[in-house]
C-alpha positions as CSV (number, residue, x, y, z in Angstrom):
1,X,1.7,-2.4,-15.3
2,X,4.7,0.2,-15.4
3,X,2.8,3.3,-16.5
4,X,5.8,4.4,-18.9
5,X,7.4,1.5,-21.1
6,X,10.3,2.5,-23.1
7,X,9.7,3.6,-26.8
8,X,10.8,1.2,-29.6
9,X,13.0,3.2,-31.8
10,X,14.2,2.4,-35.2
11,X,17.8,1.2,-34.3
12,X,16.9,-1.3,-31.5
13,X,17.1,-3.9,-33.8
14,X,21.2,-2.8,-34.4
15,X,21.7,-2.1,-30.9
16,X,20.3,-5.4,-29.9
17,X,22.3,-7.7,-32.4
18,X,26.0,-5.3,-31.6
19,X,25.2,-6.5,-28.1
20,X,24.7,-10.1,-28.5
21,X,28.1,-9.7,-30.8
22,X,29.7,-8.4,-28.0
23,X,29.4,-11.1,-26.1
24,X,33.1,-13.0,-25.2
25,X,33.1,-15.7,-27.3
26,X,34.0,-17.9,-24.2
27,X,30.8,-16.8,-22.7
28,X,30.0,-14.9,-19.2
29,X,28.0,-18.5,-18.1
30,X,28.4,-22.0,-18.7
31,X,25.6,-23.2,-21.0
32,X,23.6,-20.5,-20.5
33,X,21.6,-18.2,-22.2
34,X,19.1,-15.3,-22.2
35,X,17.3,-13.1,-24.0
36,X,19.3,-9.9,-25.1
37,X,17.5,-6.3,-24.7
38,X,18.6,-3.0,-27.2
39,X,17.6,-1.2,-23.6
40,X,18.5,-1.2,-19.6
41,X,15.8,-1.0,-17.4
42,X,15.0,2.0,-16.4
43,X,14.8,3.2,-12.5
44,X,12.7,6.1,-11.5
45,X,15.7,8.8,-9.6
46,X,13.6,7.8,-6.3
47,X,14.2,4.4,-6.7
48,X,17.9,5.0,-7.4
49,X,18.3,7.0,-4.5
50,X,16.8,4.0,-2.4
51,X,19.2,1.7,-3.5
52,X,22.0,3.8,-3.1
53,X,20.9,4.6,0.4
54,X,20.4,0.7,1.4
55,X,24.1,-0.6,0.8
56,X,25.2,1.2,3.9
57,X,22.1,0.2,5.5
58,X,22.6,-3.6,4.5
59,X,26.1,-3.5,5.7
60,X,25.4,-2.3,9.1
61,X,22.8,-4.9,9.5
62,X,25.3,-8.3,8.6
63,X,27.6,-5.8,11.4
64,X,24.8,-6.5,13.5
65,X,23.9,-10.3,12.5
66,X,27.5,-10.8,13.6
67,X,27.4,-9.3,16.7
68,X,24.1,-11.1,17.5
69,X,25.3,-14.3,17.1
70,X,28.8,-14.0,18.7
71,X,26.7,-12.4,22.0
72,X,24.8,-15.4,21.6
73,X,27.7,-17.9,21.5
74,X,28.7,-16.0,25.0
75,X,25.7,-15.8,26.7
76,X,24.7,-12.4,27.1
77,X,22.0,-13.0,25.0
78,X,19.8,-16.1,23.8
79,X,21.8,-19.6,22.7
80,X,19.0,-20.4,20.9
81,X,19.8,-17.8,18.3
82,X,23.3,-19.2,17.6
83,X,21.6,-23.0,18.2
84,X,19.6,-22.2,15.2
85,X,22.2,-20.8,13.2
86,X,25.0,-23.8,14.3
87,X,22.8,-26.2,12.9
88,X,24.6,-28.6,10.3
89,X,27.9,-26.8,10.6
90,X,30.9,-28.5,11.7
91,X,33.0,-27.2,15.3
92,X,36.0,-26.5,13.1
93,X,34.6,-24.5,10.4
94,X,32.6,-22.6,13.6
95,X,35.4,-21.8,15.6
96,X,37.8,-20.5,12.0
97,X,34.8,-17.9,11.7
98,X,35.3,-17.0,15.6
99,X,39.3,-16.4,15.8
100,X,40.8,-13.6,16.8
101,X,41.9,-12.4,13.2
102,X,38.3,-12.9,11.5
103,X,36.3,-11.3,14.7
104,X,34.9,-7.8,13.4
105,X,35.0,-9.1,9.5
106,X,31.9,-9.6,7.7
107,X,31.7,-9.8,3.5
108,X,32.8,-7.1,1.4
109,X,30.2,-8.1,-1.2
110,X,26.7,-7.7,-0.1
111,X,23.8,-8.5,-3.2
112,X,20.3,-8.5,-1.8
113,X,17.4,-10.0,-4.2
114,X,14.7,-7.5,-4.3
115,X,11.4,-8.0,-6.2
116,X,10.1,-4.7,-7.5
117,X,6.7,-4.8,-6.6
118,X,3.8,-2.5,-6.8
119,X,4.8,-1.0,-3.3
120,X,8.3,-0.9,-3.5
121,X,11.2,-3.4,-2.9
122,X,11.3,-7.0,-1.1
123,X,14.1,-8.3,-0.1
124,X,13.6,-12.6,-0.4
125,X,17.6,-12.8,0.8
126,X,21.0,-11.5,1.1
127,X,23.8,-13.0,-1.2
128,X,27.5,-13.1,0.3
129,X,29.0,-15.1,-2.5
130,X,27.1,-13.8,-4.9
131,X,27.1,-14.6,-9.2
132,X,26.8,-12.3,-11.4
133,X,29.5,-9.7,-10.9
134,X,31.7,-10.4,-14.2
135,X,28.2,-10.8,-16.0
136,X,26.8,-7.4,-14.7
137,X,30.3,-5.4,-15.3
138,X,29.9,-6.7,-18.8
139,X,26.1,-5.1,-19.0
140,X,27.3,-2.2,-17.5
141,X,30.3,-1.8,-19.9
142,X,28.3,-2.8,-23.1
143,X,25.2,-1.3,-22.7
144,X,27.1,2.5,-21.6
145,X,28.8,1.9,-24.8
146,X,25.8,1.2,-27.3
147,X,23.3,3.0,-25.4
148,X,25.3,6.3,-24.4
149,X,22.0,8.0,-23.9
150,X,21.4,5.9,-21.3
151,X,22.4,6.7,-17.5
152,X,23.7,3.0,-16.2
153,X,23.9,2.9,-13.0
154,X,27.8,2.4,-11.9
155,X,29.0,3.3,-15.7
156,X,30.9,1.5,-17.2
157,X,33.8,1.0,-15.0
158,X,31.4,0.9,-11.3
159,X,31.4,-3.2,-11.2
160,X,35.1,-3.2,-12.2
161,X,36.2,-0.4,-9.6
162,X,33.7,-1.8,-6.5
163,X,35.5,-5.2,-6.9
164,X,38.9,-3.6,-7.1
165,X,38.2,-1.8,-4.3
166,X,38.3,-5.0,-1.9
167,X,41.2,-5.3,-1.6
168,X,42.7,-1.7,-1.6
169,X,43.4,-1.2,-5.2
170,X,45.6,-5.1,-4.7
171,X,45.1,-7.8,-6.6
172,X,43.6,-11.3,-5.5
173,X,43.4,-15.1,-5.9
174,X,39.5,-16.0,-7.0
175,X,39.3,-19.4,-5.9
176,X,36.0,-20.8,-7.9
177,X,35.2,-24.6,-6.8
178,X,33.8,-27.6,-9.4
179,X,29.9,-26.9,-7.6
180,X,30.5,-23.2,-8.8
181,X,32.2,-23.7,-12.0
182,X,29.7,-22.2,-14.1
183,X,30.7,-19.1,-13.2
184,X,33.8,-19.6,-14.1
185,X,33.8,-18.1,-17.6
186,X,32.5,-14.3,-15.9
187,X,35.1,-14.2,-13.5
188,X,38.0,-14.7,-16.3
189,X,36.5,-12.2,-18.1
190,X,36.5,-9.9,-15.0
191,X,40.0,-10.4,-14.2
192,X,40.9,-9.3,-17.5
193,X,39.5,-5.7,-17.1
194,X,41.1,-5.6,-13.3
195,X,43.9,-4.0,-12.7
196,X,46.9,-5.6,-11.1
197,X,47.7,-8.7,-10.3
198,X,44.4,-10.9,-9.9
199,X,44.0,-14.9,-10.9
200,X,41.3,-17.1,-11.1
201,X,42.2,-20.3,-9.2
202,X,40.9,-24.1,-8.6
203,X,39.9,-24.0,-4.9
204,X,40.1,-27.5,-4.8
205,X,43.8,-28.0,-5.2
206,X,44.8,-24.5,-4.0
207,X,48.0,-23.8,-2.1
208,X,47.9,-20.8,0.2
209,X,51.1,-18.7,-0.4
210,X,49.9,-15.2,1.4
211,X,48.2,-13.6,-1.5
212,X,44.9,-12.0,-0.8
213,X,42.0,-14.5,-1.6
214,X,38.2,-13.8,-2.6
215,X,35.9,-16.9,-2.1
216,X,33.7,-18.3,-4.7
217,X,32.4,-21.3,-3.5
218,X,29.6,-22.4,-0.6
219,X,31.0,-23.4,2.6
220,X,28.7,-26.1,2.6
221,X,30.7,-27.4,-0.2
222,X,33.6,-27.1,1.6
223,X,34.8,-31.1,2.5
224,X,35.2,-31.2,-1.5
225,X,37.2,-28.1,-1.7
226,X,40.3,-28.8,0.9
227,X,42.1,-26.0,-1.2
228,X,39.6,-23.3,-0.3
229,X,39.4,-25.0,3.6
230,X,43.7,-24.8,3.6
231,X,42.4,-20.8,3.0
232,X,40.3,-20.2,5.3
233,X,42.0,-21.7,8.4
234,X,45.1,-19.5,7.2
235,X,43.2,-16.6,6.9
236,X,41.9,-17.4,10.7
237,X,45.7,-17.5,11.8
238,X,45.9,-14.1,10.1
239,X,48.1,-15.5,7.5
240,X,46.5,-13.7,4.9
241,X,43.0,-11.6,3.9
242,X,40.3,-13.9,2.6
243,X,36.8,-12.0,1.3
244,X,34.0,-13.4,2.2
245,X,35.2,-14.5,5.6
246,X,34.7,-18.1,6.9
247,X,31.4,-17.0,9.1
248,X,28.8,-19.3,7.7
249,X,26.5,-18.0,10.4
250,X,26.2,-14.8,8.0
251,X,25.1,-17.0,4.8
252,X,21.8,-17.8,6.4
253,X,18.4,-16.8,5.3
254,X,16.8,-17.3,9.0
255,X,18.0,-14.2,9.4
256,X,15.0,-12.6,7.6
257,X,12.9,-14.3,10.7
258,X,15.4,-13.5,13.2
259,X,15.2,-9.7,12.1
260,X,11.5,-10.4,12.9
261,X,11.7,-12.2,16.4
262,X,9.8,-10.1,18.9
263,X,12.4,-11.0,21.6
264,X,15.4,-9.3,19.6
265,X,13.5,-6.5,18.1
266,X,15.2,-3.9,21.0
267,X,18.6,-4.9,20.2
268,X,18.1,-4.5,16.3
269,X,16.7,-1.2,17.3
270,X,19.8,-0.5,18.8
271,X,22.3,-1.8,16.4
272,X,20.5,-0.7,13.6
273,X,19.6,3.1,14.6
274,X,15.2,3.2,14.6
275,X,15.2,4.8,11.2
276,X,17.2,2.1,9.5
277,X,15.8,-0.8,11.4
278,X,12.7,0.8,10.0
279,X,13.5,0.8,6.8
280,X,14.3,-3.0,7.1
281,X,10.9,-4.0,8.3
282,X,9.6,-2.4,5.1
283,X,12.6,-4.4,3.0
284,X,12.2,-8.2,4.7
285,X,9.1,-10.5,4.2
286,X,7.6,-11.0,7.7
287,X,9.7,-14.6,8.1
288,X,9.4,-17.9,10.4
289,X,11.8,-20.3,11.1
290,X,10.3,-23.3,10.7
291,X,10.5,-25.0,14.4
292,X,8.6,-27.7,15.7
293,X,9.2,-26.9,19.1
294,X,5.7,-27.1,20.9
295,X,3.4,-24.0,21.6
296,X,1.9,-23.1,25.2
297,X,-1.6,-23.5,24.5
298,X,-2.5,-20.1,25.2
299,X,-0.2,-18.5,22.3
300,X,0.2,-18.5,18.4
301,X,2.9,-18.3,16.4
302,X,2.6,-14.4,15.6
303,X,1.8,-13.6,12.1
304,X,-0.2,-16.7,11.5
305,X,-2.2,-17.2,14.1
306,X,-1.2,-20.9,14.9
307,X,-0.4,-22.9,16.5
308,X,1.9,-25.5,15.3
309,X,3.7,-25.7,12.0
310,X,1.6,-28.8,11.1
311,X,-1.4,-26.3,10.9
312,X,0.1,-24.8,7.5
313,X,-0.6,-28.1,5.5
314,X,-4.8,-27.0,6.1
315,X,-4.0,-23.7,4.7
316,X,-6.3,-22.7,1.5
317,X,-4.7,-21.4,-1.5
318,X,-5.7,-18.1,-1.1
319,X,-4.0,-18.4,2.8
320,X,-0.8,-19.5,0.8
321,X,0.4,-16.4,0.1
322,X,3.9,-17.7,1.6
323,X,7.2,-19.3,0.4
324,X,8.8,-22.0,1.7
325,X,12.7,-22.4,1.5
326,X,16.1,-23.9,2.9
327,X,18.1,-21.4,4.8
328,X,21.4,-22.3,4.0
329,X,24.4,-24.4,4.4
330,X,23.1,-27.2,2.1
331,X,23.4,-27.8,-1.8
332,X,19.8,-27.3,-2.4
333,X,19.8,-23.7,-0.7
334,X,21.4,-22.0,-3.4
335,X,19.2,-20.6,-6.8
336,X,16.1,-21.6,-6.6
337,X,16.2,-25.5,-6.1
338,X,13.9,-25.7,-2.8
339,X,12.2,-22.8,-3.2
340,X,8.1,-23.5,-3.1
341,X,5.3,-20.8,-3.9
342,X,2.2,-22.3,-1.9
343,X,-0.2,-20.4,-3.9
344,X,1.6,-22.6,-6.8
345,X,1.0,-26.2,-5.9
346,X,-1.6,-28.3,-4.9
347,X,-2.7,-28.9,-1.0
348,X,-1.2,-32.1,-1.0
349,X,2.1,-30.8,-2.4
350,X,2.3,-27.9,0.0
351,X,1.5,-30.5,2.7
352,X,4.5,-32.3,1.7
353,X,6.9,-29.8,1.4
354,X,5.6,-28.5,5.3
355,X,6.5,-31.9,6.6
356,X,10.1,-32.1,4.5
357,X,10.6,-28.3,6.4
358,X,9.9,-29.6,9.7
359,X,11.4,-32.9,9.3
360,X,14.5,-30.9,7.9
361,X,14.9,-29.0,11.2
362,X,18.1,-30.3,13.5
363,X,20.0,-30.3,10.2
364,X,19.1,-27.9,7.7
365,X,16.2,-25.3,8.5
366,X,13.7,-24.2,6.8
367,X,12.5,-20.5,6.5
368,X,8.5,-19.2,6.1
369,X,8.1,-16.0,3.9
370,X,5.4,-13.7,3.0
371,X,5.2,-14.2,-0.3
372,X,5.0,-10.5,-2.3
373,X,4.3,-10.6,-6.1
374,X,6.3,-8.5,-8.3
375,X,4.7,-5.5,-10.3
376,X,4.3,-6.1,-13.9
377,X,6.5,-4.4,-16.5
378,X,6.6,-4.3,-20.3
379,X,10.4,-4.3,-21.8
380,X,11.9,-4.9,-25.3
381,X,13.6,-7.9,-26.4
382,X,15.1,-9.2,-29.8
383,X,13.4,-12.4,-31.1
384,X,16.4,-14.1,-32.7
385,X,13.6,-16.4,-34.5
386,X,11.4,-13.4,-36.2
387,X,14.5,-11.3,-36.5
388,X,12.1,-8.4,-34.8
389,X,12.2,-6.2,-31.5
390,X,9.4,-7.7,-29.5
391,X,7.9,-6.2,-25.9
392,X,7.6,-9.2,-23.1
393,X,4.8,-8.2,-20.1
394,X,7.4,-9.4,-17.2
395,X,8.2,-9.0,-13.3
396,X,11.8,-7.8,-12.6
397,X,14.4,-9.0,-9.7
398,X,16.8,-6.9,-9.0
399,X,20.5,-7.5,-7.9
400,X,22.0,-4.3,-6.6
401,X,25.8,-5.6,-5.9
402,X,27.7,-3.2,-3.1
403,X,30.8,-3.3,-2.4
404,X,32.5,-2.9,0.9
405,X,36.1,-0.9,0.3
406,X,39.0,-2.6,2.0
407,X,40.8,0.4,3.1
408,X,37.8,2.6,5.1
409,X,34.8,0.0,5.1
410,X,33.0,3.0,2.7
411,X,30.1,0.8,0.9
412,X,29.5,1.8,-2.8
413,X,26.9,0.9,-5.1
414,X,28.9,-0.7,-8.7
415,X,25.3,-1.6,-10.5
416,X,21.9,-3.2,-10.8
417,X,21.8,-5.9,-12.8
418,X,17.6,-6.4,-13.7
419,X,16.3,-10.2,-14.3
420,X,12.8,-9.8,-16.0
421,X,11.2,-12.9,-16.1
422,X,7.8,-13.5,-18.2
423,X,4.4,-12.6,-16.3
424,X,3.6,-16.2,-15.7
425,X,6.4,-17.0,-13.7
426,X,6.8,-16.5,-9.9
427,X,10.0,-17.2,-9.1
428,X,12.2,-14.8,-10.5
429,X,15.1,-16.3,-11.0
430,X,17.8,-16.6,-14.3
431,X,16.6,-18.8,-17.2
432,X,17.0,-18.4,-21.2
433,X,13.4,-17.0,-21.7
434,X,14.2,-14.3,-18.8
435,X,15.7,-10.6,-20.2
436,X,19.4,-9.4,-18.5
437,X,20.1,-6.1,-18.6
438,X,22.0,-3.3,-16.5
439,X,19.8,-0.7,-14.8
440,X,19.8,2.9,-15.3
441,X,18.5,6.1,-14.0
442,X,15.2,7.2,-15.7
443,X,15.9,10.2,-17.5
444,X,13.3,12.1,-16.7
């Protein structure tokens, strides 16, 4: 339990209904909802300093995935790294993310999910295209303004200035697809604080014309978005500046495992520097890719001391400490849609989902993670029903979103927004009995 909750005061009540009145009355999410809090969520000033020290850290590491899988694609290291990482992807889409014009680019938004647990953070992935950036600059603006005691993290104006920042202080096209329209409602909000020129566009019927463009959509989506496709091959020709770049090889979570492949670990070592690669090992879930491919039989898959994949569906529950998911590049990979706890579900359900992960590999891989439990956490939240300030025993994702300045590739931290979900649920994800809030630096 997080030793010091924050104090209920005799204005919370106030504070908590002028924020829910503050919200846009078009909304920052379609048809969603959650839980509204008079109070960030407070970081302890080692913590901040963590996070603030692992954007440049996380940036140099997707400089590294790239350079990892385009050695690959050469040959002066493994194919099977880049044969894992092609899988599903189209030769087209491939070679846009290889030209000339795109070669050294990686994303100028990097948003890692980290679970705050009792021995720090976990990282369960890294977010290219992330959500959530209109929604957090709103926190961060609102709660700076009604909670002025309050250090948020970024200010008011660090959301709004990081996404500036992409593009040099210029302003951009946001192209948002139909699969990502629900989003749709934070980003016109965003644009509206934004200086300069910026628009938020249908990438399905978009015309390139120059203008720089920021992606919101999936590239596995990207057969039902030719707008956003016209985009990225012009942005391969060098025809104009498209954040994130068309390298779908960086949107994968395999990466995780990859980070964790014995064969690799000198070259990680290498691109990494040894004190940042080992700061990594303490961020990223021991990992698996989930590959059927047969076993001498005098080894084990390290880690779990098998065998064969297969040999996971015999696992007790108390051996299911682990969480299965898709790695990317397919409509079920985003949120939390094929995300499964084992510890959660019965044996013949976890047997199930092992056989869908293996069955799933050629097309769509499957990662193996570690599962680590988030610490518990008390926080404040107004219970519209009782008209009362209420505390909720939760566990807390975080979503640090740094952004990657377009004129010296400096990395910046522009907030944290905090998801804290109740104590019964694992998977920390957005829902409407879930608390938002911005994050801020304890004050003492």
């Amino acid at each position: 339990m997080n030793s010091t909750p924050p104090v209920l005061k005799s204005d919370d009540i106030d504070r908590a209904r002028q924020i829910k009145a503050a919200l846009p009355s078009s909304g920052l999410f379609s048809e969603r909802s959650w839980r509204i809090s008079p109070r960030p969520f407070a970081l302890s000033k080692k913590e901040v300093k963590q996070l603030e020290k692992l954007g440049p850290v996380l940036h140099r590491f997707q400089q590294a995935c790239d350079l990892i899988y385009r050695r690959s694609k050469k040959g002066t290291l493994p194919s099977w790294v880049s044969d894992y990482l092609d899988q599903g992807k189209s030769q087209e889409l491939l070679e846009w993310g290889l030209a000339a014009p795109l070669l050294e680019k990686t994303p100028g938004v990097i948003r890692p999910d980290l679970i705050l647990t009792e021995e720090g953070f976990s990282a369960t992935e890294l977010d290219s295209v992330p959500g959530g950036i209109g929604l957090t600059a709103w926190l961060g603006e609102t709660y700076s303004r009604h909670s002025p005691e309050s250090e948020i993290i970024g200010g008011d104006r660090g959301m709004l200035e990081g996404f500036q920042s992409l593009f040099s202080g210029e302003g951009a096209d946001i192209l948002i697809s139909a699969e990502s329209s629900d989003y749709r409602p934070e980003m016109e909000w965003l644009t509206e604080r934004l200086r300069g020129d910026w628009r938020v566009e249908e990438a399905e019927t978009y015309q390139p014309n120059a203008r720089n463009v920021y992606r919101f959509f999936e590239l596995f989506d990207l057969s039902n978005v030719p707008g956003g496709a016209a985009a990225g091959k012009s942005a391969s020709l060098g025809e104009l500046n498209l954040i994130s770049p068309f390298k779908p090889w960086l949107e994968e979570k395999l990466w995780s495992a990859l980070f964790w492949a014995h064969p690799l670990r000198d070259i990680w070592r290498r691109e990494l520097r040894d004190g940042n690669w080992r700061l990594l090992k303490k961020l990223f879930p021991q990992s698996w890719i989930v590959d059927p491919a047969e076993v001498p039989h005098h080894a084990v898959i390290p880690g779990l001391e098998i065998q064969s994949f297969e040999e996971l569906k015999q696992f007790t529950q108390s051996e299911r400490e682990l969480v299965m998911k898709l790695s990317g590049f397919n409509e079920k990979a985003w949120g939390s849609r094929s995300v499964t706890i084992g510890q959660d579900v019965s044996q013949d359900e976890w047997g199930k989902v092992v056989d869908e992960a293996i069955a799933s590999f050629g097309e769509a891989p499957y990662v193996l993670q570690r599962f680590h439990s988030g610490r518990l956490v008390e926080h404040p939240w107004l219970n519209e029903e009782t008209g009362k300030i209420e505390m909720m025993e939760g566990r807390v994702r975080l979503c640090p979103y740094y952004f990657v300045d377009g004129g010296n590739s400096q990395v910046k931290l522009g907030g944290v927004l905090a998801t804290i979900c109740p104590a019964d649920k694992k998977i920390l994800h957005g829902m409407s009995d879930a608390i938002l809030v911005p994050c801020s630096r304890q004050e003492s």
